[in-house]
C-alpha positions in Angstrom: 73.9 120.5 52.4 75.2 123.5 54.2 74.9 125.7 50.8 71.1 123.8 50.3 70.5 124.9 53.6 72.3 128.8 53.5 71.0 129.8 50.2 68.2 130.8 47.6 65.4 131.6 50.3 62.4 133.4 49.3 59.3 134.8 51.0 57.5 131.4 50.8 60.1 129.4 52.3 60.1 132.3 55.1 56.8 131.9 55.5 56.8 127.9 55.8 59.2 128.2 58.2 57.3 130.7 60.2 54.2 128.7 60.0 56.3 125.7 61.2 57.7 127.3 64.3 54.1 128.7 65.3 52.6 125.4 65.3 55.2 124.2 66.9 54.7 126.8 69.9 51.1 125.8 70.0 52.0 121.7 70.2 53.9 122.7 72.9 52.0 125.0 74.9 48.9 122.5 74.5 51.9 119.2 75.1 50.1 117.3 71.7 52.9 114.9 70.2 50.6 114.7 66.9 50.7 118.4 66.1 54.5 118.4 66.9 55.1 116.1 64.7 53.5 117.9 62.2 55.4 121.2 63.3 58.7 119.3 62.4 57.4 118.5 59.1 56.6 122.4 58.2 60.4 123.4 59.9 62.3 121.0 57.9 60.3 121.4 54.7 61.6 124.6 54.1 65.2 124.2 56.1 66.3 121.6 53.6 63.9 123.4 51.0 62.2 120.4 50.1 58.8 120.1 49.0 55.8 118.8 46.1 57.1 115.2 47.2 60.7 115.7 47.1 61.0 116.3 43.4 62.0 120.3 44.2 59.1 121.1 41.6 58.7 123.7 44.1 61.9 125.4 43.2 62.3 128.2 40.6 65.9 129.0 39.0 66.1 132.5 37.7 67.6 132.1 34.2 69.6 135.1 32.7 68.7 135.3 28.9 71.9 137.0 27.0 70.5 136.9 23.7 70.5 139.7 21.8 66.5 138.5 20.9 65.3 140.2 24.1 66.7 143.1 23.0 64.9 143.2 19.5 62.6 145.9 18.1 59.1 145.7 18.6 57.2 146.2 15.4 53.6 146.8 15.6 51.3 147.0 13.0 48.1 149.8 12.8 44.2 148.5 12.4 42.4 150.7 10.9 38.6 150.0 10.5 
């Protein structure tokens, strides 16, 4: 959990986080219970990075490709009209 929590954040789960705290600032300064309620929803959405229903759809790995494939000589051909 601590790791989940630690690690992999990106510019969108910044942002979600950001956008969680300032509606939380406004549910407070205006005392709504609704809109805080909401507010913990957008802080612990990206906290426990969570999202698109829990199915972390959301989430991206970076995958290393070591073949030797990406490495391979483009060829291209010339058209000639």
């Amino acid at each position: 959990m601590k790791q989940a929590i630690l690690n992999n954040w990106n510019f969108s789960r910044a942002l979600r986080l950001i956008i969680g705290v300032v509606i939380l600032m406004q549910a407070i300064s205006t005392k709504d219970i609704t809109i805080g309620i909401l507010a913990l929803l957008f802080i612990m959405m990206p906290v426990l990075n969570i999202g698109c229903c829990g199915s972390g759809a959301c989430t991206y790995s970076i995958k290393k490709n070591n073949d030797n494939d990406s490495q391979k000589e483009t060829t291209y051909e010339e058209v000639v009209k």
